[in-house]
N, C-alpha and C positions, 0 to 999 in steps of 0.2 A: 804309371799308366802308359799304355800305347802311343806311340806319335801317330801325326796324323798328315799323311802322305795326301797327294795328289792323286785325282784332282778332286779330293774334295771340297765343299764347301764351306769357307769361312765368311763367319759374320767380322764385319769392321768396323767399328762407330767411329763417328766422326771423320768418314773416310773424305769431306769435300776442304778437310784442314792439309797443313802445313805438312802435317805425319802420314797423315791417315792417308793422305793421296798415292804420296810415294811406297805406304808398304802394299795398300791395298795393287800396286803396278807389278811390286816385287811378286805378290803370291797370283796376281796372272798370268807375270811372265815365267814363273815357276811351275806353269799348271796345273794353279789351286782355282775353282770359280770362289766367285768376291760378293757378300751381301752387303752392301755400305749404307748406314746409317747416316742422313741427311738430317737439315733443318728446315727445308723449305724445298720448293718444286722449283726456285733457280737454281741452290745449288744442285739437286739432282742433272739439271739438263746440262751445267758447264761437266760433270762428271760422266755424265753419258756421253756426250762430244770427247772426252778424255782419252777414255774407255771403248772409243764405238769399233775400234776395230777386233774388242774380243767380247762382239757379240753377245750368246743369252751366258757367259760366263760371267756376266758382271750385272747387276741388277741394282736397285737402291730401297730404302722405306725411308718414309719421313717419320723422323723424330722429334716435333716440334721442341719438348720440354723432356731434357734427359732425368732433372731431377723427379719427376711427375713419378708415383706409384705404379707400377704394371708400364712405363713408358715402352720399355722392351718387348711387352709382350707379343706384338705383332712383327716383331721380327726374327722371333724364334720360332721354331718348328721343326721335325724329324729331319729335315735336309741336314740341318746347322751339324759337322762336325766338329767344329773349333770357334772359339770368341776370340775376338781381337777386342779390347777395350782402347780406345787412344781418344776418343770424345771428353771433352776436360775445357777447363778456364786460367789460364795462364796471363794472371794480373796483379805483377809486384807491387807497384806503387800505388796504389788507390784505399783507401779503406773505404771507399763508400759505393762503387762504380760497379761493383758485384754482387751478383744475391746470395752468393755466397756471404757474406758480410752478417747480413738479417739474419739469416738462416743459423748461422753461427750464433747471436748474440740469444735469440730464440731456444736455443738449445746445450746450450755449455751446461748451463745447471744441473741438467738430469746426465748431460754424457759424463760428468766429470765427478758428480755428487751421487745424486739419489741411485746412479748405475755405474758405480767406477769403472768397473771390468768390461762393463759392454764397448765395443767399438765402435759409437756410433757415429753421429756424420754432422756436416753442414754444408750445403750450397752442392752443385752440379758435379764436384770432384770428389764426392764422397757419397752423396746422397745416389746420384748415379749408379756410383761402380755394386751401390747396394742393389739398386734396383735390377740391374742386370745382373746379378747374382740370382735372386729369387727368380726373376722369370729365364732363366737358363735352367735353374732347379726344377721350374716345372715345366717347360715348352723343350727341352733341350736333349730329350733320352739316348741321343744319340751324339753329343758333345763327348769330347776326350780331352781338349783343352782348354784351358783359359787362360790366356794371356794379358798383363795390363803395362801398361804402359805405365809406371811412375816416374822418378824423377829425382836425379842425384840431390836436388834440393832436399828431397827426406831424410839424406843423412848426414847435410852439414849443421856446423856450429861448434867445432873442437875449439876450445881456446889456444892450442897450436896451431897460428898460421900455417904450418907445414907438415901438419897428420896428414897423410896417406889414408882414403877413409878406401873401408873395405864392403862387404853384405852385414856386418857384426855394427853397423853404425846407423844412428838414427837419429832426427832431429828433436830430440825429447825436450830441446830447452826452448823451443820454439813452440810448443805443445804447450810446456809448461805456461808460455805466454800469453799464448791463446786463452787459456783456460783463466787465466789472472784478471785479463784485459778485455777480450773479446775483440769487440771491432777497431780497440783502439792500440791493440799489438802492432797493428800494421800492415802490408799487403803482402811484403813477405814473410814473416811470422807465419802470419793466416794461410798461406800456399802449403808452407812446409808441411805447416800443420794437418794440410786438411791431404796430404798427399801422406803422411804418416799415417793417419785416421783410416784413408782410403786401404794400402796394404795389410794394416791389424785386420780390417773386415776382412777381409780375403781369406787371412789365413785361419782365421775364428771361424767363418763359413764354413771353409771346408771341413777343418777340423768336425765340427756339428756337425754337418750333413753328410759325411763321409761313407755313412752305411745306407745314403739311399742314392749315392749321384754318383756317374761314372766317370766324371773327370779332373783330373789335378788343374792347379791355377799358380802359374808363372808370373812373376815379376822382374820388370826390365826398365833399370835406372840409366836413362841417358846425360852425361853432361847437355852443358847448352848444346841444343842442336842445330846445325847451321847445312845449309846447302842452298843449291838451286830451286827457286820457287816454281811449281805447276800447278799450284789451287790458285782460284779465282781470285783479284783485287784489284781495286781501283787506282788508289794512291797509296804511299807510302804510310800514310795512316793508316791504312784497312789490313797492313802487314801483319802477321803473327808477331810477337814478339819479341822471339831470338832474331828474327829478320831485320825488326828494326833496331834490335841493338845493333850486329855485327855490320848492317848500313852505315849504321852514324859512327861507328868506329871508324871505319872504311875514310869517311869523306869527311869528317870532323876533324882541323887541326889540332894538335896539343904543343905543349911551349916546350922546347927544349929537355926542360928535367924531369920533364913526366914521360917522356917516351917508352922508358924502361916500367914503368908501373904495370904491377901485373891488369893483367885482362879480361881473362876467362878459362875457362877449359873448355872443351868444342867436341862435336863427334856429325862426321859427315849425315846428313838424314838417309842418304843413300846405304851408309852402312848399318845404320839402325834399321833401315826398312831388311837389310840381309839379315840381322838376326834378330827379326822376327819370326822371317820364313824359317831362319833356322831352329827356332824355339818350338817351332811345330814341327820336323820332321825327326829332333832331335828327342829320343826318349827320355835322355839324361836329363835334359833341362825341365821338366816335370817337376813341377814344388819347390824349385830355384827361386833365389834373387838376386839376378845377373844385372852387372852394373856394364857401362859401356863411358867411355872415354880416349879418344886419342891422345891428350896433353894438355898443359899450360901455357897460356903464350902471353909476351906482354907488349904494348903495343908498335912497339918498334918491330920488332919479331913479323907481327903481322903485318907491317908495309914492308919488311922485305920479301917477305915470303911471295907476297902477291906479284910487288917487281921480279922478283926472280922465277915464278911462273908465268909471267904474262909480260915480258917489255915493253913499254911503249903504253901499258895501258892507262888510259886518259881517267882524271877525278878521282882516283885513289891517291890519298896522304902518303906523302914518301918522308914523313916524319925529320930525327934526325941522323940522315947516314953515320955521322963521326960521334954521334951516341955510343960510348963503352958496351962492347957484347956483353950479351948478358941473356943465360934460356936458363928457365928451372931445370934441375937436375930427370924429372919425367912428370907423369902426368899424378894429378893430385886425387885421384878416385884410383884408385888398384883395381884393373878388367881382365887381367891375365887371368883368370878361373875363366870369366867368359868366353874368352876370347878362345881356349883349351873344349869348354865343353859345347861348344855352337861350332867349332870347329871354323871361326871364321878366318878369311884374309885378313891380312894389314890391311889397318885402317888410312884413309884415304888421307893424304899431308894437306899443313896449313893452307900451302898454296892453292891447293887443287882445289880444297874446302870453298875459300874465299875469294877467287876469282869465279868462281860459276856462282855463287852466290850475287856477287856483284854484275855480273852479268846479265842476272834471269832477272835482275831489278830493272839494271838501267835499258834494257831491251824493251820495259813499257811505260817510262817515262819519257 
């Protein structure tokens, strides 16, 4: 399919989040105009204040309920030449705190039983990305891409600590759990899960509707993503929550021999928001499942990084300096394809990562 250049207009869900905020800035300040999908008419207004200096390039609709039938439909129309999908619920630890949870326990029977092959769904990360499919299929005649935002969670669970996962990898045992247990798999189980579930849609969509829709649909697996926060919140509660994790890493002590324990893999939000833009300008990436990842780090690593980008800066953990070095050998997602066909920059280092992060926090507390 065609890329889809400037300055057209793309639709963005969930543009008043964590993601959505910073790609929907990358493709204005790229001049693409921005349609962002909201929840409510406060987030519209902290978005519009955002946003206000690129005028009628940037607009919003409310979306109250993304999983709702037709929730899309009023925000598609002949303008729309590309979707951004990034609207989604990112909640490890709860089996209950979700309506993704219900909606799952509601429906494994026929997804996994009475219709093995179908792709179907449960709760906002799945039931969504459906719904925006259909109403793109019929609101959208002039779409060329679609892009979604998944999540390197979809394809862990190797029983090697130290596979290298690549686009060939999927979190099937985690599926397999869901489907066993339902709400009581767990909250990561249930994420993996429903973020597996969500890309099979996608690509069984298209596949189906191929002979009546004109655009391909991109997939973009990010590690945990961390950077500077510019969406709305109050308290460190209301943080998304890669923010609170790599917070509480930050300013959380650990004892001596845990210093070295691994921590995460990470990828700037700021470089994810680039290759978004570049998934739309880029032909290549059409029908892709482009993963994104800077590295491994573990938590020593990351107080130094920070002191060594930042001296002197106050309430970051400076763990234990005479802690034995110690870095994995590289990052544990393989993004060199992506990085080759989005044609991006190097990706942003731990430090840079992690002192702006901490910075956009403790600037409003």
């Amino acid at each position: 399919m065609p890329s889809v250049q400037p300055p057209a207009t793309v639709l963005v869900t969930g543009v008043s989040g964590f993601s959505g905020i910073w790609i929907a800035r990358a493709l204005l300040e790229s001049g693409y105009a921005v349609r962002g999908t909201v929840r409510s008419e406060a987030k519209a207004a902290h978005v519009a204040t955002v946003f206000k200096e690129h005028g009628d390039s940037f607009k919003t609709v409310i979306v109250p309920d993304i999983s709702k039938p037709d929730a899309f439909d009023s925000a598609i129309d002949d303008s729309i030449a590309a979707v951004v999908h990034v609207a989604g619920v990112a909640e490890l630890n709860s089996t209950n705190s979700s309506g993704a949870i219900k909606s799952l326990r509601r429906l494994l029977g026929r997804i996994f039983t009475a219709r093995p092959r179908r792709p179907d769904i449960f709760g906002p990360n799945t039931d969504g990305v459906v719904g925006l499919l259909e109403s793109t299929r019929k609101h959208g005649k002039n779409v060329r891409r679609f892009v979604y935002m998944s999540s390197a969670q979809a394809m862990l669970g190797h029983e090697d600590i130290f596979h290298v996962y690549t686009a060939d990898d999927w979190a099937d045992k985690d599926l397999a759990l869901a489907k066993e247990k339902g709400g009581e798999a767990g909250g990561l189980a249930l994420y993996r899960a429903s973020k597996v579930l969500a890309e099979r849609a996608i690509v069984d969509f298209v596949e189906k509707h191929k002979s009546e829709i004109g655009w391909d649909a991109t997939r973009i697996l990010p590690a945990w993503i961390f950077g500077p926060v510019i969406h709305d919140w109050k308290k460190v509660e209301d943080l998304n929550l890669s923010s609170k994790i790599i917070f509480q890493q930050l300013t959380t002590p650990r004892e001596d021999d845990k210093v070295n324990d691994y921590a995460s893999e990470f990828v700037d939000v700021r470089d994810v928001a680039d290759a978004f833009v570049a998934a739309l300008k880029m032909e290549e990436a059409g029908g892709r499942r482009l993963l994104l990842d800077a590295g491994a780090y573990t938590y020593q690593n990351l107080y130094n990084a920070v002191h060594e980008t930042a001296p002197g800066l106050e309430g970051v953990v400076r763990g234990n300096p005479n802690a034995p070095p110690f870095s994995f050998p590289g990052a544990f997602v393989d993004s060199s394809s992506t990085v080759k066909v989005l044609q991006l920059k190097p990706y942003r280092s731990l430090g840079e990562c992690a002192v702006d992060t901490y910075k956009s926090i403790k600037a409003k507390l």
